[in-house]
N, C-alpha and C positions, 0 to 999 in steps of 0.2 A: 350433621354435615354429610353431603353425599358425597358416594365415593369418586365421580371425578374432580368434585372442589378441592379433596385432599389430594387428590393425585395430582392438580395442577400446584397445589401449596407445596408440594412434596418436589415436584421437580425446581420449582424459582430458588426453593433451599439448596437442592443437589448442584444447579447454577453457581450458586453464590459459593459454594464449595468447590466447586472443578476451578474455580478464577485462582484461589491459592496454592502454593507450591508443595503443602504439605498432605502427601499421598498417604504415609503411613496414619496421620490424623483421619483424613477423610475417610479409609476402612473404617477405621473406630466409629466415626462418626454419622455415616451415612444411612439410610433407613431402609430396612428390606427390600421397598421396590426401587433402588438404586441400584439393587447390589449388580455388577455385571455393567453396569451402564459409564460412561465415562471417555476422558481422551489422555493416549500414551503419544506425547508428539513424539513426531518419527523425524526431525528436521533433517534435510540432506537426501532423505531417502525417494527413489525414483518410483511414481506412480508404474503399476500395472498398464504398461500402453497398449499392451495385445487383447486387451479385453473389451469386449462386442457388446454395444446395448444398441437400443433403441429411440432416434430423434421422437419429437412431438408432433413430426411430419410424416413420422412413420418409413423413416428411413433407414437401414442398418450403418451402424459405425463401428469403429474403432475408436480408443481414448484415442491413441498417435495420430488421428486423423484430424484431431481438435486443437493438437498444439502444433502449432508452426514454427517454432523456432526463433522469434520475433518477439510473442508479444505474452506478455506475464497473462496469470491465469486462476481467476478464483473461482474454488470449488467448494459448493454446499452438500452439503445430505440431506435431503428433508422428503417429504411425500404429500400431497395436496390434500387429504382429507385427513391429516392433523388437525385435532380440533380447535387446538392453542399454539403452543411454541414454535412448528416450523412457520406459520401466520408471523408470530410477533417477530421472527429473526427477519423472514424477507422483507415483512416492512419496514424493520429498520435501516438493512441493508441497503434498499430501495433509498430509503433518506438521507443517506450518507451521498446513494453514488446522484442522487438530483442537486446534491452539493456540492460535488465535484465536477471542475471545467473539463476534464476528459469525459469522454464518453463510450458506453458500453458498445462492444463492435469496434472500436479506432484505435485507440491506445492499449485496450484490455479486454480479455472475454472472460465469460463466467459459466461454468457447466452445474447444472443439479441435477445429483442423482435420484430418484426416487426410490427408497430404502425399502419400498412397498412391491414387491415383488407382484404384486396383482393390478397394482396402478396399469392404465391402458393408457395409451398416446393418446385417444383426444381430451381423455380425464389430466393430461400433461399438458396438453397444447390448451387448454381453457384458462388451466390456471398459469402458463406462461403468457396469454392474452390478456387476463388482468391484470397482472402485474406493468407489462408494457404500458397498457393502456394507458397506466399511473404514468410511466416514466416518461414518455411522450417524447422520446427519440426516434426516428424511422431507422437509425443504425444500429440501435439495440437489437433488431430481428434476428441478424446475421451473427450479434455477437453474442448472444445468450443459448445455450445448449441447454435444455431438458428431459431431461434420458431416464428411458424405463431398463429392466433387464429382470435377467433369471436373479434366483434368489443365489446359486450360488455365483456369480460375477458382482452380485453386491457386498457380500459377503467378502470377498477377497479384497475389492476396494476399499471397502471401510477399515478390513481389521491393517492393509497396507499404511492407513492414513493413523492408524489406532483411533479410528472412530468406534466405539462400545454402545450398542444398543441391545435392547431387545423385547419379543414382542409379548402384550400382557391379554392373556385369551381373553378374563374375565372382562376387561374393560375395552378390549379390541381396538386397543391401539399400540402403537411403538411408543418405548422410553428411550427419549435420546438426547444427546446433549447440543448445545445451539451454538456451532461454531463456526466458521468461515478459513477456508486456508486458501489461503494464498501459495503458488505455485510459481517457479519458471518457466521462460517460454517451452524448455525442455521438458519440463513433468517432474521436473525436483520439488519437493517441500521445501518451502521457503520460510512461512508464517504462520500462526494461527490468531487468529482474530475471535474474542470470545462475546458469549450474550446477545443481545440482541436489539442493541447499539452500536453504530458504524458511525464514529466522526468522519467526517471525509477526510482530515488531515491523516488519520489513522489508515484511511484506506491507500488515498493517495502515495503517504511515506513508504508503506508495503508493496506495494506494486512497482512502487521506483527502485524497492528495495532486490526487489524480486528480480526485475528486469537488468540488476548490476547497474541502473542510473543512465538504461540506453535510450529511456521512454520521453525524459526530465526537461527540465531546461537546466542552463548553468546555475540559475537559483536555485531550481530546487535541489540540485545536487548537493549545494551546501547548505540547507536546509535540511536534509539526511545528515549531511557530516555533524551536524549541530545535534542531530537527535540521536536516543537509542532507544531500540525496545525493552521495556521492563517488564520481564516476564511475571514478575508477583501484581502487578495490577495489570496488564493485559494492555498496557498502552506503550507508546512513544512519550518517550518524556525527553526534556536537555538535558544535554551532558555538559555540565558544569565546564571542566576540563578541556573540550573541544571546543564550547563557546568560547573558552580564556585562547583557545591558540587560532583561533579566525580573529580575534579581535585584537590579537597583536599582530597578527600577518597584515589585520588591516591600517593598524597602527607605521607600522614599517611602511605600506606601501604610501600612505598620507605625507607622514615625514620625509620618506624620499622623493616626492613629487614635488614638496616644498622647497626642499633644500637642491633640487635641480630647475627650480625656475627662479630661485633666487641666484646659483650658479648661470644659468643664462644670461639674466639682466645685467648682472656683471659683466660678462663677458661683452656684452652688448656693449655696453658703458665705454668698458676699456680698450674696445676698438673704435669706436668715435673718435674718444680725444685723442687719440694715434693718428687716426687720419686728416685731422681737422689742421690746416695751415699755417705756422709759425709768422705772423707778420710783424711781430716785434722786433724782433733781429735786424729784419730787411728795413725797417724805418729808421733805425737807431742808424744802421749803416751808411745812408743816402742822407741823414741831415746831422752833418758835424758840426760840434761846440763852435768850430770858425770856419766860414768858407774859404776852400781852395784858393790860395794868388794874395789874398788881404794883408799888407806889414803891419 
């Protein structure tokens, strides 16, 4: 077996390891060229904004320059001449967000850093062009950021996010792990999204999640209220519990719309026959048992 067959067999294992919650096992467990490699979520914690890379246009930036304040914000780590794993994360990524009725640029952006410190802008701008090309949005241009930089401004970013990588001379590549986080409009950590599989409901629920529900419609809001994240499988699942109290609210609300249009018709009712003319009285009155004057 050659040695990148096993280094690709060696990370899908390391994957399937980082998804569970049990860190002290995964030491135990993980295989030399893992060692050092991994994610410590940092939820809550504010991204480095002052820090400078480089667009795929070859532009200088700032992160602070990429979040506006508005609109959630997902960040990769990956590098384009990856031979395997950053490929199979963005394409799934990609498949998630061609499944989702938002679109990249509108409701959400997405920055990648390139962890490759020698990566060049148009070696960034090629492979942000095939990636589009797939997604076949023209608003995706604006809302996808691909950023190169120094190695130490990647360096700070990553271990900020507790993204653990590191670089393997003999096989001359990065070991890294294939995750997706989710951000505020502000640069807070919000999410992590693991593997290299993106349901779009998964993505969608995070990014409404991220945004505090300002992105949503009234559905999807209570579509969140209905879900939570579970951090041991890495997804949104129901919350039992939250299903059971929308479903009596909506309970209550059924019953009370019933029982006020049954109060209406009533009321309806009982001011009719109120209003409605007594002509029994007035006929009894005008034709007596004997008429008036007869002995």
């Amino acid at each position: 077996m050659s040695r990148d067959r096993l280094l690709t067999i060696l990370l899908a294992c390391g994957l399937i390891l980082l998804g569970t919650s049990a860190k002290a096992q995964l030491s135990q467990t993980a295989p030399d060229e893992l060692e050092g490699v991994g994610v410590d979520e940092k939820l809550g914690n504010t991204l480095p904004l002052d820090l400078e890379f480089t667009t795929s246009e070859g532009r200088p930036v700032r992160l602070k320059d990429l979040f506006d304040g508005k609109t959630p914000v997902l960040l990769t780590l990956n590098y384009s001449n990856c031979p395997k794993l950053c490929h199979l994360q963005l394409n799934g990524l990609f498949e998630g967000l061609e499944s989702l009725d938002w679109t990249l640029g509108g409701k959400f952006r997405m920055i990648t850093v390139s962890i490759n410190p020698e990566e060049t802008t148009n070696r960034a701008a090629a492979t942000k062009r095939h990636y589009l090309s797939a997604y076949q949005r023209p608003e995706a241009d604006r809302g996808w950021f691909f950023l190169t930089g120094k190695e130490e401004n990647i360096k700070r970013l990553a271990n900020s996010v507790g993204f653990y990588y590191r670089y393997d001379s003999a096989t001359k590549q990065f070991i890294h792990p294939a995750v997706t986080i989710v951000c505020t409009p502000e640069g807070k950590i919000s999410r992590y999204l693991y593997g290299v599989e993106y349901p779009a409901q998964n993505i969608r629920l995070a990014l409404l999640e991220a945004s505090e529900g300002k992105i949503g419609t009234t559905t999807d809001r209570i579509i969140l209220f209905c879900f939570h994240y579970d951090p041991t499988r890495g997804t949104y699942t129901l919350a039992a519990y939250r299903l059971m109290q929308v479903g009596g609210a909506l309970t209550v609300c059924v019953l009370g719309a019933v029982l006020a249009v049954w109060w209406w018709r009533e009321r309806t009712h009982r001011h009719a026959d109120d209003s409605r003319p007594n002509t029994h009285g007035e006929d009894a009155a005008s034709s007596p048992d004997q008429p008036s004057g007869e002995q």
